[in-house]
C-alpha positions in Angstrom: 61.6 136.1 87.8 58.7 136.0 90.6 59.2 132.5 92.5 56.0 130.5 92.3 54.0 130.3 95.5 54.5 127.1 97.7 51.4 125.8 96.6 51.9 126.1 93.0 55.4 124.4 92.5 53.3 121.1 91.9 50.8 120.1 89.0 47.0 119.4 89.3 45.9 116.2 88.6 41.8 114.8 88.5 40.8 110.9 88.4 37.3 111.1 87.0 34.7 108.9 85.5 36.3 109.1 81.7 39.8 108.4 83.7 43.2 110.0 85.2 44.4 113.4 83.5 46.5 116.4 84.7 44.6 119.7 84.6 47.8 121.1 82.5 48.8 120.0 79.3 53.0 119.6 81.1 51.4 118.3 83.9 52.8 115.4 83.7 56.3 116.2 82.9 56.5 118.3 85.9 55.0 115.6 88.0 57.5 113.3 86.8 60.6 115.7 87.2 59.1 117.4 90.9 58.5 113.6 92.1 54.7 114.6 93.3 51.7 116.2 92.2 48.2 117.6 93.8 45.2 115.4 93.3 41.7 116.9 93.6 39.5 115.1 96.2 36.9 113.5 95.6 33.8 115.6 96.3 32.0 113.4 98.2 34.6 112.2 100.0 34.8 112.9 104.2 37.6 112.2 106.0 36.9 112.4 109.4 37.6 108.8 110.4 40.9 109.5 109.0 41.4 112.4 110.7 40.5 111.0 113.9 42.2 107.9 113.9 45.5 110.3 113.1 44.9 112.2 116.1 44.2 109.4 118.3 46.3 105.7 117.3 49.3 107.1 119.8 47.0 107.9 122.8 46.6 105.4 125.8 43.0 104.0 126.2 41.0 105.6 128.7 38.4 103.1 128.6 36.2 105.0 127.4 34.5 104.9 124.1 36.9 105.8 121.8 39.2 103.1 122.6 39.0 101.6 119.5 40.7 104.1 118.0 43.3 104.6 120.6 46.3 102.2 122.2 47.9 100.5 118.9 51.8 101.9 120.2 51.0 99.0 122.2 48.3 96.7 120.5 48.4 93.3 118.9 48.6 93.4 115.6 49.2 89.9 114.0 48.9 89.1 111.5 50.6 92.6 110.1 54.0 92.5 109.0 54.3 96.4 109.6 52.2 98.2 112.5 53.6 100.6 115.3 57.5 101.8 114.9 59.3 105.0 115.6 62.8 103.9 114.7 64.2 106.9 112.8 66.2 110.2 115.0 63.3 112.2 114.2 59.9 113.1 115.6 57.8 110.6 113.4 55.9 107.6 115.2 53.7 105.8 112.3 51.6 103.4 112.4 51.1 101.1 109.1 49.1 98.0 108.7 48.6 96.0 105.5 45.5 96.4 103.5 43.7 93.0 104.0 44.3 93.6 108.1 42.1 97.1 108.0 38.7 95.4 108.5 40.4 93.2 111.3 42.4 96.2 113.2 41.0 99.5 112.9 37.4 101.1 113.0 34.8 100.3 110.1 34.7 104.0 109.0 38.6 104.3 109.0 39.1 101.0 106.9 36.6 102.6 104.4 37.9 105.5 103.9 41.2 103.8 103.6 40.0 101.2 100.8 38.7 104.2 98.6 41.8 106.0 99.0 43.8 102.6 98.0 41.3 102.6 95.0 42.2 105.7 94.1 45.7 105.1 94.2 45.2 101.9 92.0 43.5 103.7 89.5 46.3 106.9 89.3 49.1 104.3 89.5 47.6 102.6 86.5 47.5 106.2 84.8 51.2 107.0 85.1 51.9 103.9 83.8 50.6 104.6 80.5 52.0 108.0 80.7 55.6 107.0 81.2 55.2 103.9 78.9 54.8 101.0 80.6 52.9 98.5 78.4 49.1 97.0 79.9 50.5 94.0 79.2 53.5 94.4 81.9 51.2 96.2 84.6 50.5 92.7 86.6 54.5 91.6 86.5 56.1 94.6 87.7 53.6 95.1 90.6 52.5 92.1 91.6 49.4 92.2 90.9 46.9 95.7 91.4 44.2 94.0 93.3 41.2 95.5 92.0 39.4 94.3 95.7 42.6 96.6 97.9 41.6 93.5 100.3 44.0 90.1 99.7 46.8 89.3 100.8 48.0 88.6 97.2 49.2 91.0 94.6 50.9 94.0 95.3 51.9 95.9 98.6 49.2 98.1 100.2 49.6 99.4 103.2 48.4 102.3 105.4 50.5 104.8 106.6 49.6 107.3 109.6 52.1 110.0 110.8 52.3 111.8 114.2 54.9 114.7 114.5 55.7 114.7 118.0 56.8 118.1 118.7 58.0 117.7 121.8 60.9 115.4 120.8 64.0 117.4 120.4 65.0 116.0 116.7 66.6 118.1 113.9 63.8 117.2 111.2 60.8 116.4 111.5 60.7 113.2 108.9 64.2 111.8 107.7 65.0 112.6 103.7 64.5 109.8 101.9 62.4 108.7 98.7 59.3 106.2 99.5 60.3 103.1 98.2 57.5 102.3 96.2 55.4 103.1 93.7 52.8 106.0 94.5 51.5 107.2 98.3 48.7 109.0 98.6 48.7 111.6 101.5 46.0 113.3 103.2 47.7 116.6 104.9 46.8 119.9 105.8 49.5 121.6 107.3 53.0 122.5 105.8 56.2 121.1 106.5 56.8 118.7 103.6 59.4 119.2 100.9 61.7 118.0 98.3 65.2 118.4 97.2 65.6 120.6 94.4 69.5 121.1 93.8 71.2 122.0 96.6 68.1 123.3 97.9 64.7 122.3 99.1 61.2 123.6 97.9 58.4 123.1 99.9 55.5 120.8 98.6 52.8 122.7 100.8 49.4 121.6 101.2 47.1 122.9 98.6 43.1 122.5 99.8 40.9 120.4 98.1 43.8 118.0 97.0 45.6 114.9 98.2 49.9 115.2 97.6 50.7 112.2 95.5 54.2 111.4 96.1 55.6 109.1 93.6 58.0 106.5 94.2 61.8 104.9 93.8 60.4 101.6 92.5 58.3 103.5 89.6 61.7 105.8 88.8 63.9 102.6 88.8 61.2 101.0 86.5 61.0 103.7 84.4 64.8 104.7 84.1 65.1 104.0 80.7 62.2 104.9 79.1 61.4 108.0 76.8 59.5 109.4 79.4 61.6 108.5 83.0 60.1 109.5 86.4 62.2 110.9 89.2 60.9 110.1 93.0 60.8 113.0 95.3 63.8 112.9 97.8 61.6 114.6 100.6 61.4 115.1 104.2 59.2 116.8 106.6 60.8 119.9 108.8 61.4 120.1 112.7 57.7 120.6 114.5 58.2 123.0 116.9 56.2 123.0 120.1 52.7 123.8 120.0 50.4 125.9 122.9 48.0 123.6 124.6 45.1 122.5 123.1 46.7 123.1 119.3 46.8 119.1 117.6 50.2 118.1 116.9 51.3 118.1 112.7 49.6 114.5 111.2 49.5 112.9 107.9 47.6 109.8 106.9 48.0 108.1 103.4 47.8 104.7 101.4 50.8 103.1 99.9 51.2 100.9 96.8 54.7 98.9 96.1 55.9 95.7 94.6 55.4 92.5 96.8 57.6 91.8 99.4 58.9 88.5 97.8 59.2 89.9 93.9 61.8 91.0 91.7 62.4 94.7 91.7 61.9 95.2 88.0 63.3 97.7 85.6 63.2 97.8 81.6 66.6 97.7 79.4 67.4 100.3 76.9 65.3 97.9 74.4 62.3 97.8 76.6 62.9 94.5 77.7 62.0 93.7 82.0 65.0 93.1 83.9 65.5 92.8 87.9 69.4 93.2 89.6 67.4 92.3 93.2 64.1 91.7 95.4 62.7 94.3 96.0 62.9 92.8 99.8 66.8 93.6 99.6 65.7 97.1 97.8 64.0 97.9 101.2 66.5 97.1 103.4 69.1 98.8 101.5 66.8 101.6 101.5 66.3 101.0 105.4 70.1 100.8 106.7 70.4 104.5 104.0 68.6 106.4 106.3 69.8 104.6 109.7 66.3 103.1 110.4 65.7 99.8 111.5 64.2 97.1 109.0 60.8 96.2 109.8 61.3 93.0 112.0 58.5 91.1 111.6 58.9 91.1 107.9 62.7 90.0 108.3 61.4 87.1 110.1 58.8 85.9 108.2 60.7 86.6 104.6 64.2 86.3 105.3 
């Protein structure tokens, strides 16, 4: 049997006016055992302020007029929980900022762009919940709340996320293996170097034009464990960059995230449907932290505990 090309091993999904559907009728069920799916773009969608906010957050100002889109390894951030780290033996540096702090930190054009892609997120999140079976009714509980706005503080965690592959770091992968500890992330990429764990193997989840990679999460598959239609997070990581010639951009990728709140239960249903939680999902994310030898996000160890 032929292998399928790298850009067909995942399903094609649209978010429309009349809703969320996969373009395949096993869409779906290969989204949820693959742990990611394409999603078309929107058509009228332009991403250049994402694009150049990717290629720039990590640069020193130069005083010059671009600075507002430069410097933030070293800018103040309050009040963000998240913002500059690059804690793991890899070659990521990221930058992530909560979803109420976009109008406050970064350029007007990137915080829109951002807020559509959140709503997009929202909106697809809502979708594979009624795929896998997780009642309307329990949508606000196990999330915290999907703030329609993607701008308060309240409700469920939204964040940013922007990745710079630093080829010149000598590290043996590019992004450590792990699963994102939410529920969906919505990535914007262009270039390969993503994949999954498949077995004892890995398959790559290569970009396919025209379409975000929606990776889904470990909250959603601990939610959905026990239910007739259980989703399986992608166990992924992004492969050593090597170095570039000069003047070729180092490997980005820029996304939105959606989780549970910081200070909620980390909910799952019984084999009779009913909601149950074994911890926070604060505790989640630290176990999650110390599994892949990063370290926990300070600020929100202070401020929560």
């Amino acid at each position: 049997m032929t292998a399928p090309h790298p850009t067909d091993i995942l399903p094609t999904a649209s978010l429309t006016a009349e809703g969320f559907c996969f373009d395949a009728p096993d869409g779906f069920d290969l989204a949820r055992r693959r742990g990611a799916f394409h999603l078309a773009h929107p058509r009228d969608m332009d991403f250049t302020a994402g694009i150049r906010l990717a290629r720039s957050y990590y640069l020193d100002p130069d005083g010059g007029s671009g600075d507002a889109w430069r410097g933030f390894r070293d800018r103040d951030l309050s009040p963000t929980l998240l913002g500059y780290s690059c804690t793991g033996a890899d070659q990521d540096e990221l930058l992530q900022i909560e979803s109420h702090l976009w109008h406050r930190h970064l350029p007007a054009a990137a915080a829109a762009l951002l807020w559509r892609m959140s709503g997009i997120s929202r909106s697809v999140l809502r979708g594979l919940f009624a795929m896998a079976g997780v009642p309307a009714t329990d949508v606000e509980r196990v999330t915290g709340g999907l703030d329609p706005a993607g701008s308060s503080a309240d409700g469920a965690l939204q964040y940013c996320i922007f990745n710079h592959f630093r080829a010149e770091i000598d590290q043996p992968v590019g992004l450590t293996a792990h699963k994102d500890s939410g529920f969906v992330t919505l990535l914007y990429t262009v270039e390969k170097g993503l994949e999954s764990q498949d077995g004892a193997g890995w398959v790559p989840f290569d970009p396919l034009p025209g379409y975000f990679t929606l990776v889904l999460g470990h909250s959603l598959e601990v939610l959905t464990a026990r239910l007739a239609r259980p989703i399986t997070a992608s166990y992924h990581r992004v492969r050593t960059t090597r170095p570039r010639p000069a003047g070729m951009p180092d490997r980005f990728t820029f996304g939105t995230y959606i989780g549970p709140r910081w200070d909620q239960p980390l909910y799952e249903y019984t084999e009779d449907g009913r909601l149950t939680s074994s911890m926070s999902f604060l505790d989640f994310q630290k176990r999650k932290a110390a599994e892949m030898a990063y370290d926990f996000h300070p600020r929100v160890a202070e401020a929560l505990g």
